[in-house]
GUTILUM-925239 format. One record per residue (C-alpha): residue in one letter; x, y, z. Coordinates in Angstrom, 1 decimal. Example, Ala and Ser with C-alpha at 12.3 -4.5 7.8 and 13.67 -1.06 7.14 Angstrom:
// residues 2
+---+--------+--------+--------+
: r :     c1 :     c2 :     c3 :
+---+--------+--------+--------+
: A :   12.3 :   -4.5 :    7.8 :
: S :   13.7 :   -1.1 :    7.1 :
+---+--------+--------+--------+
***
This chain:
// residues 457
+---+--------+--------+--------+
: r :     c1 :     c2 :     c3 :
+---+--------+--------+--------+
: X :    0.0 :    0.0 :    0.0 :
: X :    2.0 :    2.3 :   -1.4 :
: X :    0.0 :    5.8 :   -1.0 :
: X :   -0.4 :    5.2 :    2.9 :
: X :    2.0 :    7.1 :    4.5 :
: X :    0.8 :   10.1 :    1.7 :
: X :   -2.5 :   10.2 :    3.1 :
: X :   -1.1 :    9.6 :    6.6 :
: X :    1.3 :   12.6 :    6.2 :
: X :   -2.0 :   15.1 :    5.9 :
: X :   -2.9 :   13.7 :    9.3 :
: X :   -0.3 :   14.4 :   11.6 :
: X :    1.3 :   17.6 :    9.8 :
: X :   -0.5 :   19.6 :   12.7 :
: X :    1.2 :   17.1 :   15.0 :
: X :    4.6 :   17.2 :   13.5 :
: X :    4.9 :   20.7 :   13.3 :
: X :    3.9 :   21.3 :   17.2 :
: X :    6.7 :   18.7 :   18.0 :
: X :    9.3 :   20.2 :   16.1 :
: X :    9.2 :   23.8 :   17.5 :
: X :    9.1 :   22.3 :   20.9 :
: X :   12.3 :   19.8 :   20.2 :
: X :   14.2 :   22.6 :   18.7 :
: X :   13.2 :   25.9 :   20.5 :
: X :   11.6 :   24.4 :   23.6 :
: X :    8.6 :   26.2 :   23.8 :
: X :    6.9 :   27.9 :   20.6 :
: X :    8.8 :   30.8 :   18.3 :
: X :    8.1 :   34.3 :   18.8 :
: X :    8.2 :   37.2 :   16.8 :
: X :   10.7 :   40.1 :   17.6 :
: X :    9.3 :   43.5 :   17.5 :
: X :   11.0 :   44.4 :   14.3 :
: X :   13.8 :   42.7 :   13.4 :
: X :   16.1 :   43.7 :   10.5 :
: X :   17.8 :   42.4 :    7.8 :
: X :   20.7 :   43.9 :    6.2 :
: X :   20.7 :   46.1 :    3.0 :
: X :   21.6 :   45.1 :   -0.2 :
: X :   24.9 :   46.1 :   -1.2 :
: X :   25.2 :   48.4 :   -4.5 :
: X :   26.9 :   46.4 :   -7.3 :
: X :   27.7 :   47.3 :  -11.1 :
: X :   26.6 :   43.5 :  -11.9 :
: X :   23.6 :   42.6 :  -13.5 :
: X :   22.7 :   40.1 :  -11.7 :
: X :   24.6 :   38.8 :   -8.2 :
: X :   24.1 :   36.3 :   -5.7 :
: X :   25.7 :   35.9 :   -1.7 :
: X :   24.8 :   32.5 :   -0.6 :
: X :   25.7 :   30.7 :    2.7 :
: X :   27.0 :   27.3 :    1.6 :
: X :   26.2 :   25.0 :    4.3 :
: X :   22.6 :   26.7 :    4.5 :
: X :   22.3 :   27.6 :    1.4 :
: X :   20.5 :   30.7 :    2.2 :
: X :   20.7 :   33.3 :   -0.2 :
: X :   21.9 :   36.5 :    1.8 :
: X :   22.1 :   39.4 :   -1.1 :
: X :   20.4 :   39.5 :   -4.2 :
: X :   19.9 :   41.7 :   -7.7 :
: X :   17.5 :   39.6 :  -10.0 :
: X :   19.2 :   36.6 :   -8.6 :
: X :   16.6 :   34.1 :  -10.6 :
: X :   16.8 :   36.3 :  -14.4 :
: X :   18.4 :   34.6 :  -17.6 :
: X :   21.9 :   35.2 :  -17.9 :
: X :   24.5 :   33.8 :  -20.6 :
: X :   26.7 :   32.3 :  -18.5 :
: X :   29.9 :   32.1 :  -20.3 :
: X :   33.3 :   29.3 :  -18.9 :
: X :   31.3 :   29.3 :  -15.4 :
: X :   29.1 :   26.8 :  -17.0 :
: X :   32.3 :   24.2 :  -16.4 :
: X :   31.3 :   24.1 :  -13.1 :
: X :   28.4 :   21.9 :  -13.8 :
: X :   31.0 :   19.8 :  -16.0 :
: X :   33.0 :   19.8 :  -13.7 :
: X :   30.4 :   18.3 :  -11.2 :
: X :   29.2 :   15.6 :  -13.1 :
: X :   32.9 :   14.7 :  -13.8 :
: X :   33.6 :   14.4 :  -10.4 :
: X :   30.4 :   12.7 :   -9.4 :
: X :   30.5 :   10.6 :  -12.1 :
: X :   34.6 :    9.2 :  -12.6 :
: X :   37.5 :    8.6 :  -11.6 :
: X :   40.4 :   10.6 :  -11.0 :
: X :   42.9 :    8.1 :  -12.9 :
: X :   40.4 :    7.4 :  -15.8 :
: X :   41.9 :    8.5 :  -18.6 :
: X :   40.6 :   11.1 :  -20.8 :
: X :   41.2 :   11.1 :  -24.7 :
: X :   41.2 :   14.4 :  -27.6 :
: X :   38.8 :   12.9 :  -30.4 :
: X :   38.3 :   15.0 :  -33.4 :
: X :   35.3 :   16.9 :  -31.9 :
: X :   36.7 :   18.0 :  -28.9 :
: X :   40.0 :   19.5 :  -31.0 :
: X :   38.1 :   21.0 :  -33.5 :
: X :   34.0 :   21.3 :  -33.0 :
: X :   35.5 :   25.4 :  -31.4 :
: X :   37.0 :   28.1 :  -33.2 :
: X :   40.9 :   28.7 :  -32.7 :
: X :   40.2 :   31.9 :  -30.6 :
: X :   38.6 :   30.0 :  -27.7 :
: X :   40.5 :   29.5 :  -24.6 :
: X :   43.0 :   26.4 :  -25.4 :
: X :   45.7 :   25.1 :  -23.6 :
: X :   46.8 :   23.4 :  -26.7 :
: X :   46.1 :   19.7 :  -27.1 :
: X :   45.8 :   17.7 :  -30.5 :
: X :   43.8 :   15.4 :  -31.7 :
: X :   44.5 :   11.7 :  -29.6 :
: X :   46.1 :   13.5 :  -26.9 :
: X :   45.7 :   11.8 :  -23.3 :
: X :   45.5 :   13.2 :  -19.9 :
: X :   44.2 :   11.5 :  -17.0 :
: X :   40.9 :   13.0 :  -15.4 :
: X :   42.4 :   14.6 :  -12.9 :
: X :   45.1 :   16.9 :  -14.8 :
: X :   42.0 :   17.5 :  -17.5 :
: X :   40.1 :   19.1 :  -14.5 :
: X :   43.1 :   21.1 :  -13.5 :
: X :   43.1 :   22.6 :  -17.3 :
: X :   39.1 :   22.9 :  -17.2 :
: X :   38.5 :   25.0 :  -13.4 :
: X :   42.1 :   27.0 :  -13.9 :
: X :   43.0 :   27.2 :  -17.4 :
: X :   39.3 :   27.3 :  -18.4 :
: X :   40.4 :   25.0 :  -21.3 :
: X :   37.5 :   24.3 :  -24.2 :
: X :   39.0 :   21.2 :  -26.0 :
: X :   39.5 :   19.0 :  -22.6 :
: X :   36.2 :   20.3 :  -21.4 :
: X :   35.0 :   19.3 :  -24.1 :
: X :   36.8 :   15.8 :  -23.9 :
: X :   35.7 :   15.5 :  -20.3 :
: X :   32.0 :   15.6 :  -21.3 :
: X :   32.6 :   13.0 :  -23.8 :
: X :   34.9 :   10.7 :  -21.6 :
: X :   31.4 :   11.2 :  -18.7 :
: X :   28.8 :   10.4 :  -20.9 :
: X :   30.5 :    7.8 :  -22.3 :
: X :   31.2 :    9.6 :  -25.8 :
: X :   28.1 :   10.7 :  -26.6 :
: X :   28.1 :   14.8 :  -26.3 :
: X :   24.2 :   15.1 :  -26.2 :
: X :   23.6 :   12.2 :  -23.4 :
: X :   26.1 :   15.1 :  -21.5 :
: X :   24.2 :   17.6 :  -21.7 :
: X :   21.0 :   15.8 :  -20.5 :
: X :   22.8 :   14.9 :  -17.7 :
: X :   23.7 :   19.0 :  -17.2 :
: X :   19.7 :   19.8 :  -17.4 :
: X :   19.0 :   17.2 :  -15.3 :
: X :   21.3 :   17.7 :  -12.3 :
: X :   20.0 :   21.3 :  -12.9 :
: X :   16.7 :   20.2 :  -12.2 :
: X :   17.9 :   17.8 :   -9.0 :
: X :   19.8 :   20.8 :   -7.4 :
: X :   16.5 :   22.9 :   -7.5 :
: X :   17.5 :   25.4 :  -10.3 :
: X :   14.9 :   27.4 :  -11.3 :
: X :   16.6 :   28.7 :  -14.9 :
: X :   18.9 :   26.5 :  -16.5 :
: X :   18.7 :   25.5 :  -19.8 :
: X :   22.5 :   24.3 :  -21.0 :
: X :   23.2 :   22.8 :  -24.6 :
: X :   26.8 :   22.9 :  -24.5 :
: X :   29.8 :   21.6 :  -21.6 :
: X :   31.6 :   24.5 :  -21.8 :
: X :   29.5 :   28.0 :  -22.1 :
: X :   30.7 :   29.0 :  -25.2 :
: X :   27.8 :   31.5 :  -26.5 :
: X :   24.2 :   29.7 :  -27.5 :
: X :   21.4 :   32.0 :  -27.9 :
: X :   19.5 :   28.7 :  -26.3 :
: X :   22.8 :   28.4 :  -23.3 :
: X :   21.8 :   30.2 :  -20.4 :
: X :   21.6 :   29.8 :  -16.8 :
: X :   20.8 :   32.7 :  -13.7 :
: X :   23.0 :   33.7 :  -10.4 :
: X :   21.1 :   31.7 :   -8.0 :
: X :   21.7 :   28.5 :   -9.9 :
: X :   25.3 :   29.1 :  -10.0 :
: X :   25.4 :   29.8 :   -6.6 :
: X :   23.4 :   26.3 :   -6.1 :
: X :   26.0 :   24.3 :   -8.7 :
: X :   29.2 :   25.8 :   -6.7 :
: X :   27.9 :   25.1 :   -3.5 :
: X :   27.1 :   21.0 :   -4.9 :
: X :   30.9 :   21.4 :   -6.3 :
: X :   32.2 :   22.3 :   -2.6 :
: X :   30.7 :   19.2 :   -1.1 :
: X :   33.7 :   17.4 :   -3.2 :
: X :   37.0 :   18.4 :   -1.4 :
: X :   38.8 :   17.4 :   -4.4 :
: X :   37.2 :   20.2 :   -6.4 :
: X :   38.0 :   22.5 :   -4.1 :
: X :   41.7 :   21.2 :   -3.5 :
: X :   42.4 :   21.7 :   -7.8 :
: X :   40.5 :   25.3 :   -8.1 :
: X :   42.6 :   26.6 :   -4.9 :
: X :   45.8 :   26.2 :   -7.2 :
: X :   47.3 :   29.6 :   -8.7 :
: X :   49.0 :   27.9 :  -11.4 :
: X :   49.6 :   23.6 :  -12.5 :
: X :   52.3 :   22.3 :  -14.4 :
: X :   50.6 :   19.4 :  -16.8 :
: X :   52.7 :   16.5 :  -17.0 :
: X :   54.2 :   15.7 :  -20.5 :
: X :   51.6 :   13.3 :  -22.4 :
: X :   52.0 :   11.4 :  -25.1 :
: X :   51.9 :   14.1 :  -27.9 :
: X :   53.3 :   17.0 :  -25.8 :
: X :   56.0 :   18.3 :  -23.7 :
: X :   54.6 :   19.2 :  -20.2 :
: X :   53.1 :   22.7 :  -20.1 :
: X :   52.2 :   25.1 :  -17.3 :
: X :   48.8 :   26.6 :  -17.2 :
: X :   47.8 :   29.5 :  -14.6 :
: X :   44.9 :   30.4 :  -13.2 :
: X :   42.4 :   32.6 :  -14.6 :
: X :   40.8 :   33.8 :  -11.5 :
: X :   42.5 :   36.7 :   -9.9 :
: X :   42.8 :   36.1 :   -6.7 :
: X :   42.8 :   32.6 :   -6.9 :
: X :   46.1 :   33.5 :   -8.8 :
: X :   47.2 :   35.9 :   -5.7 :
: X :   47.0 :   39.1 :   -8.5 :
: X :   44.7 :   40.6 :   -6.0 :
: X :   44.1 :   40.0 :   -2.3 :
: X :   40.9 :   38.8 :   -0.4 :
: X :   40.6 :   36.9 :    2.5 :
: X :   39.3 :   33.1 :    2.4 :
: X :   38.4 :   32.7 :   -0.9 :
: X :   39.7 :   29.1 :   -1.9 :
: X :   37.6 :   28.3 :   -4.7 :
: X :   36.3 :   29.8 :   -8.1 :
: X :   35.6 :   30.0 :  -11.7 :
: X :   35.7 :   33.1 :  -14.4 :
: X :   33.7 :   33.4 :  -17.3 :
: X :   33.6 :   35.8 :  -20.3 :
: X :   32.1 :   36.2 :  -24.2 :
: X :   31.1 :   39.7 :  -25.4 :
: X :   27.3 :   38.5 :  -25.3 :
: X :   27.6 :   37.2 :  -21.5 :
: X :   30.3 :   40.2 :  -20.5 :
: X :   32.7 :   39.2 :  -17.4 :
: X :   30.8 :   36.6 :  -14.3 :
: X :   32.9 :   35.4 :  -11.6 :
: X :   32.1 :   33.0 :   -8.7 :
: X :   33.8 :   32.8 :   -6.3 :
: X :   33.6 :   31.0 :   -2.6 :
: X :   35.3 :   32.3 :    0.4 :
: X :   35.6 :   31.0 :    4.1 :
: X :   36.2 :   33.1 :    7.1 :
: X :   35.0 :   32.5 :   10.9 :
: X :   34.1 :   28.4 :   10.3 :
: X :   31.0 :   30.7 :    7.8 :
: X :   31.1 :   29.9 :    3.8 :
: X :   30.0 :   32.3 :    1.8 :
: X :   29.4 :   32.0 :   -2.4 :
: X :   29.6 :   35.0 :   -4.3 :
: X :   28.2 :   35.3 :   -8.0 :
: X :   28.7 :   38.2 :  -10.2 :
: X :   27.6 :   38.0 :  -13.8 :
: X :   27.1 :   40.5 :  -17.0 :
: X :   29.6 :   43.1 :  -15.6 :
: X :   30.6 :   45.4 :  -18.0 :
: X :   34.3 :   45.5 :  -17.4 :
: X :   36.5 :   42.6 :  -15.5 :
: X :   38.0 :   44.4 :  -12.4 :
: X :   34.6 :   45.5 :  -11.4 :
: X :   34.0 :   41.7 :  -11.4 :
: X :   36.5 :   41.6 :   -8.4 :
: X :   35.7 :   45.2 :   -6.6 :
: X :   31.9 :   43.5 :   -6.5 :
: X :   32.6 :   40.5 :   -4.9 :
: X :   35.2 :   41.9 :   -3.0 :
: X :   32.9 :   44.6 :   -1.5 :
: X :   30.0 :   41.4 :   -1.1 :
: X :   32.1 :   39.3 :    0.9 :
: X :   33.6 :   41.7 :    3.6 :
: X :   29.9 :   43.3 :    4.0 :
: X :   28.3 :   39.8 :    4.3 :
: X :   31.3 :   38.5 :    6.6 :
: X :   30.4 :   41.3 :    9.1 :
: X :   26.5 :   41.5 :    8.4 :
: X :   25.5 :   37.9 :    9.4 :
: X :   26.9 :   35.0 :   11.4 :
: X :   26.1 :   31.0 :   11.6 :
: X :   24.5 :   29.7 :   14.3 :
: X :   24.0 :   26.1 :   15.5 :
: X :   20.9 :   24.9 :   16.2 :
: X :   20.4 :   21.5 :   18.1 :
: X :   17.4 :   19.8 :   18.8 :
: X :   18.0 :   18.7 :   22.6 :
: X :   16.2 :   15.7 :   24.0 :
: X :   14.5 :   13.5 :   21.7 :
: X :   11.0 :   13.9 :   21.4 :
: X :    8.6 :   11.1 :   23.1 :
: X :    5.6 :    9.9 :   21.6 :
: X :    5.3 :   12.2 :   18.7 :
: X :    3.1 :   10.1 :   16.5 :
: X :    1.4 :    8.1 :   18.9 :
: X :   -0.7 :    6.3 :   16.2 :
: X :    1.4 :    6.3 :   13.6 :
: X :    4.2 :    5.6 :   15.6 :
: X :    3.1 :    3.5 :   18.6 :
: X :    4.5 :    0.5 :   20.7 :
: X :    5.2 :   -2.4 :   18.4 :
: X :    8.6 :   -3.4 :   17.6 :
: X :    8.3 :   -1.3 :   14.3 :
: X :    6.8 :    1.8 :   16.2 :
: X :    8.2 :    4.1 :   19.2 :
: X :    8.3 :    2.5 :   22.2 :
: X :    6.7 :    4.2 :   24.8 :
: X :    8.6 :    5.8 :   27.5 :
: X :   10.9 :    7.2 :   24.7 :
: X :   11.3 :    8.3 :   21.0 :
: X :   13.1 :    6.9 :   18.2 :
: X :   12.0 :   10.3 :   16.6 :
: X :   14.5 :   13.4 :   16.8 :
: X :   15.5 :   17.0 :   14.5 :
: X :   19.0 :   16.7 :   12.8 :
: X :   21.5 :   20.1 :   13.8 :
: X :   20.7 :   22.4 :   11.9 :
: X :   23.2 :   25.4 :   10.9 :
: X :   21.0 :   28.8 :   10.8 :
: X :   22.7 :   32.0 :    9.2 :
: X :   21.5 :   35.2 :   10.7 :
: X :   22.1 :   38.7 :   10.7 :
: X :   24.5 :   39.8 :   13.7 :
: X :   23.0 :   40.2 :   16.7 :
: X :   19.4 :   38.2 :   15.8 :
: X :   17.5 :   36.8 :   18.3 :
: X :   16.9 :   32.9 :   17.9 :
: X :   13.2 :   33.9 :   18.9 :
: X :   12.6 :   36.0 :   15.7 :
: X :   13.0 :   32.8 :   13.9 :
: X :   10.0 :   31.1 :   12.8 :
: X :    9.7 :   27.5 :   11.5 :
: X :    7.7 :   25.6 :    9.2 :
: X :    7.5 :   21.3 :    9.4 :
: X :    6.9 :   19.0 :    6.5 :
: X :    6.6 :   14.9 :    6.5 :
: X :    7.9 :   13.1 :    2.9 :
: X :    6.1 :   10.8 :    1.4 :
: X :    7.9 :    7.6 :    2.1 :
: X :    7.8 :    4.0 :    0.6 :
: X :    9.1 :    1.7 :    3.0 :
: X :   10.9 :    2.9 :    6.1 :
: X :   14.2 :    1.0 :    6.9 :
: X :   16.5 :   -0.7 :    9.5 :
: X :   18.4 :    3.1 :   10.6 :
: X :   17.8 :    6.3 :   10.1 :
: X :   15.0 :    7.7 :    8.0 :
: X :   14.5 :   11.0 :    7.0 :
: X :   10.9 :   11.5 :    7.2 :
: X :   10.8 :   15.0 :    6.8 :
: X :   12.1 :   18.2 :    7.2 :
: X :   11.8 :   21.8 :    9.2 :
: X :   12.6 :   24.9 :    7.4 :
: X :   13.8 :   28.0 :    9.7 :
: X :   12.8 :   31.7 :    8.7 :
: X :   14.0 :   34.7 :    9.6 :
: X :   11.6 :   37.8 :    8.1 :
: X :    9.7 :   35.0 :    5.6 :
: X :   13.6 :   34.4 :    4.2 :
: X :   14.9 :   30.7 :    4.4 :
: X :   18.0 :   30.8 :    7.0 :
: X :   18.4 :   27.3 :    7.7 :
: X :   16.5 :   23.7 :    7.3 :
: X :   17.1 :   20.0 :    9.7 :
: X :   15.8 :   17.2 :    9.3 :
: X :   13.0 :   14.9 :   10.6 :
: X :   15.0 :   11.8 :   11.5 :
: X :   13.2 :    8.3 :   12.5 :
: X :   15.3 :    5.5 :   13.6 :
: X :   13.9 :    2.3 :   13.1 :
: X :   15.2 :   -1.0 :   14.7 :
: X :   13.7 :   -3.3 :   12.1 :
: X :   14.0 :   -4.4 :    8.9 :
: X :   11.8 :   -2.6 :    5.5 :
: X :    8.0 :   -1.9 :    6.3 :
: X :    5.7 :   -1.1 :    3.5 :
: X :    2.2 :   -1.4 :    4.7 :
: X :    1.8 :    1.1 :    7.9 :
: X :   -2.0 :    0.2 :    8.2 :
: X :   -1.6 :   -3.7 :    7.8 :
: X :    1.0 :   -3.4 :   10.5 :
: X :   -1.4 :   -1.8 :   13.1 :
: X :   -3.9 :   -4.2 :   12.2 :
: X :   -1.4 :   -7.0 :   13.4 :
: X :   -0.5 :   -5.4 :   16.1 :
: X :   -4.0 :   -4.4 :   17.8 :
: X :   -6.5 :   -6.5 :   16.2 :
: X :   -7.2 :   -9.1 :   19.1 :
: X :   -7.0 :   -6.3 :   21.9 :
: X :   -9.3 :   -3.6 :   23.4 :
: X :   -6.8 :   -0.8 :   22.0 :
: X :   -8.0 :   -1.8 :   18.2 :
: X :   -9.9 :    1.1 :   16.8 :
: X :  -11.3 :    0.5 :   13.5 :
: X :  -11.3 :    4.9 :   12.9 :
: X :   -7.5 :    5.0 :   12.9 :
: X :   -7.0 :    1.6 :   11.2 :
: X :   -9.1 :    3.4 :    8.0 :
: X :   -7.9 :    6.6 :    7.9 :
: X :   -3.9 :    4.7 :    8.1 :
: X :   -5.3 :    2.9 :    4.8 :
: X :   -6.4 :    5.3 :    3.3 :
: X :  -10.2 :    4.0 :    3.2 :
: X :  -11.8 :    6.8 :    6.3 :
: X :  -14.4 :    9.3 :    5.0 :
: X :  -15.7 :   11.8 :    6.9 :
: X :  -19.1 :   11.6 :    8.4 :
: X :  -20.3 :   14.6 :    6.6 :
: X :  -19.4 :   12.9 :    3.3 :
: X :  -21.4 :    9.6 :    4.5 :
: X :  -25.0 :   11.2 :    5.4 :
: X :  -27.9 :    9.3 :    4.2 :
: X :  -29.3 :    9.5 :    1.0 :
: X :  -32.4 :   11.1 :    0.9 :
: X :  -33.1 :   11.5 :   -2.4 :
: X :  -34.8 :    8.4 :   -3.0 :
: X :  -37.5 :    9.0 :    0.1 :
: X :  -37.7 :   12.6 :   -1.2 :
: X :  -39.1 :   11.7 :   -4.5 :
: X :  -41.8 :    9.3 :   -3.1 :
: X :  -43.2 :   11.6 :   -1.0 :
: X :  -43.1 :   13.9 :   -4.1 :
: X :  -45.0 :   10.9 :   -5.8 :
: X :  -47.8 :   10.4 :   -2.3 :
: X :  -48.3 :   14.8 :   -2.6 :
: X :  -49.2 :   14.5 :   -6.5 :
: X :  -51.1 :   11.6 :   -6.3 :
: X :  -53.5 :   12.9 :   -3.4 :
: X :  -53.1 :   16.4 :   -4.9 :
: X :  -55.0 :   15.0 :   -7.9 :
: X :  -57.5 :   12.7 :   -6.0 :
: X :  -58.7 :   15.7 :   -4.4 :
: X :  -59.0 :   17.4 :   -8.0 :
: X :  -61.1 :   14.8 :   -8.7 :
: X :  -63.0 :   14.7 :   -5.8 :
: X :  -63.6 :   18.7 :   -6.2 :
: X :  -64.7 :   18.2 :  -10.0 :
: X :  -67.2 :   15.3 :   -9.0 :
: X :  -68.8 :   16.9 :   -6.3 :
: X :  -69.3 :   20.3 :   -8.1 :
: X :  -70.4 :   18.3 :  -10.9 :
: X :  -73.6 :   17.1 :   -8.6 :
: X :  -73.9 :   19.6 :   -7.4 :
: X :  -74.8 :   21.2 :  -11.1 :
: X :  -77.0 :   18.8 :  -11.6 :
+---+--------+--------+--------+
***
């Protein structure tokens, strides 16, 4: 029974939602009398994104969610997939299109046609060098050869990291009227990439020396971020990628750690390339100052949250205590904010089978002035093995006793409707007393015509 915990989820969100502020907070949130959050920045960009990594709470944005050409920052998301998807040892070959599907003026480091470099060194040439041909070559070598499968996979990891306007057709961003992506989504694709510490360990490089290979002599290649390459100075920042073509103009992100607090940093369409760097400069040491993470833990596990839905079977809680309980959960605030301005909203996911472990069952999302600061999740640890049928389990459990109760067996399988929707039908007694009111009605007619009738007479 596949749709029961759906239906069951409806049932206890009130329930869920109570128990969540009280595990968290203790007692139920508060509102501050006017709390503050701090102003937008001015930037010649146009479009930016600040972002808190670990949150993912966008801090500062200017038309954070509009089309932008992207430009070379697009090789994050090839980058990505690469990493998800390979090895760093595989080896990566040049075929034809890869060498020459590009004009000559695109950014090269120079390899031919059946030229090898292992995965790892090709990413080196893709984040710092900002290489077309191995990017190129790297999205073959993924997809297993086929460039179009690639970029599938692009749009589709897109879609699973909750972009909200992507549309790529190429690996490597060179202008497509139809290649396009916005800030936000950037800012969601770097902060994916900087779950990998490889990916950050090869963009936080200010130069690489490719090792010789077996058409060339080895060859260094710097970096083409500036301060990545130590040409200009900004505290933290240990991972990026640059991006220009005349339609896109100069877009730069960039990711920056100071105070155990990650911020991302997306500039895009700026008119000239140093105002790429004053931008996020200026964004980074005014969001570094204006907010600060905070760690919110959810104390002693909750007891008895679902009572029905999680009672005192082996598969259920067991009473007296709670297998139920709210992950950590990192907030980012402005300095100085109150954790009682901080509001919170509970969710259960629809879930299949629940397993032997942890289950995420749902999740809380923290606000702070309707803006998302922070989420945890809704963690269920279950001592048994897979359970798919929630309502044939309660059956088993409390058929034979007094605590059966045929109401919450139904509504747990789905089959409970509301008394108002089971009131007797009248219709049918309706119509015969219609039919008894018309047929006297005309026997009296006929009564009154006979006996005037007579009366004539």
């Amino acid at each position: 029974m596949t749709g029961v915990l759906a239906k069951t989820k409806r049932y206890f969100a009130g329930i869920l939602a109570g128990v969540v502020l009280t595990a968290v907070f203790g007692a139920e949130t508060k509102v501050s009398a006017a709390p503050i959050w701090p102003e937008t920045p001015e930037t010649k960009a146009k479009s930016m994104v600040l972002m808190e990594a670990s949150t993912g709470s966008v801090l500062w944005e200017k038309k954070g969610e509009d089309a932008m050409f992207p430009a070379s920052t697009t090789k994050l998301m090839t980058a990505l997939l690469a990493i998800e998807n390979c090895e760093l040892n595989e080896t990566v070959t040049m075929f034809h299109d890869a060498v020459y599907s590009m004009g000559w003026d695109a950014s090269r480091v120079g390899m031919n046609e059946g030229e090898t470099l292992s995965m790892e060194d090709s990413l080196y040439a893709v984040l710092l060098a900002s290489a077309n041909e191995v990017c190129y070559a790297v999205a073959e070598h993924t997809a297993g050869g086929n460039i179009d499968a690639f970029i599938r996979m692009m749009n589709d990891r897109a879609k699973e990291l909750g972009c909200v306007n992507s549309h790529f057709v190429n690996p490597h961003g060179l202008h497509d009227p139809e290649h396009y992506t916005c800030a936000y989504d950037l800012a969601l694709i770097m902060k994916a990439c900087l779950e990998y510490p490889v990916f950050s360990e090869i963009s936080n490089h200010h130069y690489y020396t490719l090792p010789a290979t077996n058409k060339s002599e080895a060859r260094d290649i710097p970096q083409t971020h500036k301060i990545l390459r130590k040409r200009i100075e900004c505290e933290g920042v240990f991972a990026g990628k640059t991006g220009y073509t005349d339609e896109a103009g100069h877009c730069l992100v960039t990711a920056a750690e100071r105070n155990g607090m990650t911020l991302i940093c997306v500039v895009m369409g700026e008119s000239k390339d140093e105002d790429c760097y004053t931008d996020t400069i200026a964004l980074f040491d005014r969001g570094f100052k204006s907010f600060e993470k905070k760690e919110l833990t959810s104390g002693e596990r909750v007891t008895n949250a679902f009572p029905m839905l999680f009672d005192d079977s082996e598969a259920f809680l067991k009473k007296g205590g709670s297998r139920l309980s709210v992950s950590t959960a990192s907030l980012v605030l402005p300095v100085g904010a109150e954790l009682s301005d901080v509001t919170s909203k509970s969710t259960l996911t629809q879930l299949l089978e629940i397993q032997m472990g942890d289950n995420v069952i749902g999740e809380t999302v923290f606000y702070y002035l309707d803006l998302v600061v922070g989420k945890a999740d809704i963690v269920y640890r279950s001592d048994s093995y897979e359970i798919t049928d929630i309502a044939e389990l309660y059956l088993r459990e409390y058929k034979d006793t007094e605590d059966f109760d045929e109401k919450q067996y139904r509504i747990l399988a789905g089959t409970w409707v509301e008394e108002e929707d089971e009131r007797p039908d009248y219709r049918p007694r309706i119509i015969g007393y219609s039919v008894a009111c018309a047929m006297l009605l005309a026997g009296v007619i006929v009564l009154i015509k006979m006996y005037i009738g007579k009366n004539r007479k």
